[in-house]
Structure formats: C-alpha cells, structure tokens
C-alpha positions in Angstrom: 136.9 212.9 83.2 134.6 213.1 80.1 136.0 210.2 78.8 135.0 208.1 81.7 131.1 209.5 82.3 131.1 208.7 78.5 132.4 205.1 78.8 130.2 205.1 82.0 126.7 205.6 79.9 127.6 203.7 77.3 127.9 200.7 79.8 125.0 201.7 81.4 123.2 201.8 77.9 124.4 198.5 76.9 123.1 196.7 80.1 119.9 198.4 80.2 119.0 197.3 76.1 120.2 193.7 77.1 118.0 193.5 80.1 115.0 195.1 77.8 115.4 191.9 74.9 116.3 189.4 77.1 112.5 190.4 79.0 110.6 190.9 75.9 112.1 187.4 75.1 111.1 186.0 78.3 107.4 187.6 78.7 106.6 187.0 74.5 103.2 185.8 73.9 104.6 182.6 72.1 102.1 181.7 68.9 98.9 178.9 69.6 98.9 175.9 67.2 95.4 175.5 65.9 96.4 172.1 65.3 94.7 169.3 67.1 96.9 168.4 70.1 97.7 164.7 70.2 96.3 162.6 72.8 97.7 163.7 76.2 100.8 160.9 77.5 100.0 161.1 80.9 102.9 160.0 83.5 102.3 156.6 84.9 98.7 157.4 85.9 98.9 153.5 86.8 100.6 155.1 90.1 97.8 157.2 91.0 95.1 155.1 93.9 92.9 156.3 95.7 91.9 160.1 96.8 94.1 161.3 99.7 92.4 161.7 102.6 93.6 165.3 103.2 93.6 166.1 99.6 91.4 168.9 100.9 94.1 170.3 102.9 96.7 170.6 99.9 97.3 173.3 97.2 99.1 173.7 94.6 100.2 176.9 93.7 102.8 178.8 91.7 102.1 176.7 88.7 105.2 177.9 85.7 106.4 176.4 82.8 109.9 176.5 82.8 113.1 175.3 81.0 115.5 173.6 83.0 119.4 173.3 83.2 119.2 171.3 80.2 117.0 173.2 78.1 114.4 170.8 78.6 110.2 172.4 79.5 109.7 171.4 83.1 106.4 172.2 84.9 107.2 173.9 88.2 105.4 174.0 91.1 104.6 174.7 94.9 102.7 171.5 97.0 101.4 173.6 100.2 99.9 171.5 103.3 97.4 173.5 105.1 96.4 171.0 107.9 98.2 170.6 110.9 99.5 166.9 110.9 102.1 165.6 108.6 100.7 164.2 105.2 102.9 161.4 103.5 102.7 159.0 100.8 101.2 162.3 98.6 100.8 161.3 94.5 100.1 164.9 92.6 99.0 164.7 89.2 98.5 168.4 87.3 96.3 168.1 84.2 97.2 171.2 82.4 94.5 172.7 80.1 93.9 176.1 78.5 91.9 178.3 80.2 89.6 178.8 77.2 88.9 174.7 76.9 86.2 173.2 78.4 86.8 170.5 81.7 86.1 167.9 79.2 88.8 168.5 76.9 91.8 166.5 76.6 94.7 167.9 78.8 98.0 169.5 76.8 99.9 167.4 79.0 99.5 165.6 82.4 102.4 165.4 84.7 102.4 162.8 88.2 105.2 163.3 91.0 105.3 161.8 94.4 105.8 163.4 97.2 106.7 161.6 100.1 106.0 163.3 103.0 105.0 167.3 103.6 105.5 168.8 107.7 102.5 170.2 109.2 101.9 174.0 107.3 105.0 173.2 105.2 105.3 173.8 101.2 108.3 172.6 98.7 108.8 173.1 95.7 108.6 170.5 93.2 109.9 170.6 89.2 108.9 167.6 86.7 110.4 167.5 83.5 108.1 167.2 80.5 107.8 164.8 77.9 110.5 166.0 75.3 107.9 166.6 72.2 106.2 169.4 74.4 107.7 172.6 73.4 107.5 176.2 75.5 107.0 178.1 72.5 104.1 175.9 71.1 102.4 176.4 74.7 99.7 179.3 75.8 101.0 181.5 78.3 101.1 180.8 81.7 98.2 183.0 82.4 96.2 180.9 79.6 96.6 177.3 81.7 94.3 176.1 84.2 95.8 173.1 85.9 93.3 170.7 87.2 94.9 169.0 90.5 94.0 165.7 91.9 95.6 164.8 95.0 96.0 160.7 95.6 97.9 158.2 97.7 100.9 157.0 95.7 101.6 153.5 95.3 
C-alpha cells in the first residue's frame, strides 16, 4: 500500500512539473529585436479592390500567433459577421503592428485571405501561414500587436 501512494505522487509530481515548463515555455515573453524590421512582404495585396460594402458589419477577433502542424508561425484568427444577410466575396488583410508603433509605421508582417462567403451572424475561423523568415520568438507578445483590419471585395 505505501509503495503504491508513493509511486502514486511521484506520478502526480512528474505531470504537474511537465505541465509547469511546458507553460512557462508557452507564455515566455520571447526577446524584441531592436533591429530595423525589413520592409513588410505583404500577401498579394494586388487581390485586395475595393472596400466591402459591409466591411462595417465584420470583426475580426481572437487575433494569435501560432505554430502550426509543421512548425511553421501561422496568424490565427476569427472573421465574425454581425449583419443579418449573408456577405460573400470577403478579402481580409491584417496588418500586424506593435502596439507601441505609431499607425504610420511599417507593419511586421501583412497577411490577405479570402473568405468566400460568411452566413448571416456566423464566425469561422481562419489560419494563414506566414512568410517563413518571420519567426515566433523574434515577435512581441500577442498582447503587444495591434492588428489593423481592412475589409475588401476579393478579386
């Protein structure tokens, strides 16, 4: 019986110390480059046209930097539709800057997905890989982006 509440704790001490560093990990404050960031390589914002006409009826929200299957940074996202008719034909482009930056500075990086049609009230989520010379650990954290949002008709 001793020998199994001791085997018993130290699995339970084990499991709680791997969960502890694999959330310090996670939640780190990764290090800001002071270096100049190269000019931002936008994705084809040759698709982006004209302003939606509802772009005042969609958010986007829930705005992570992630690292997908393959280990590659991939902005994540959630497109909501708050208007009551169906909007298609919906280009999103999501300048992300640092919070501390002014508008005018040049974005980090500038992601464009299509999204080609969104229910009345309805949200999805939507993940875009980034450009492969943007790395998580060189990026603030997510509470140090503001992503600038500009809702368009895609071509």
């Amino acid at each position: 019986m001793l020998s199994f509440a001791v085997a018993t704790g130290l699995l339970l001490g084990t499991v709680t110390l791997l969960q502890y560093v694999r959330t310090n990990r996670d939640t780190r404050t990764p290090a800001v480059s002071t270096q100049p960031r190269p000019a931002p390589r936008g994705a084809s914002t040759d698709t982006v046209a004209a302003e939606h006409p509802f772009a005042r009826s969609v958010e986007v929200a829930g705005v992570r930097i992630t690292a997908g299957l393959n280990h590659k940074p991939q902005l994540q996202y959630i497109v909501v539709n708050h208007s009551s008719k169906e909007l298609t034909g919906l280009g999103i482009r999501v300048a992300m800057r640092s919070a501390s930056d002014p508008s005018s500075a040049p974005p980090i990086f500038t992601v464009f997905s299509k999204v080609p049609a969104l229910g009345a009230y309805q949200s999805r989520e939507i993940r875009t890989e980034l450009d492969s010379d943007v790395r998580i650990s060189s990026l603030p954290d997510w509470q140090s982006l503001r992503p600038d949002v500009v809702v368009s008709g895609a071509k």
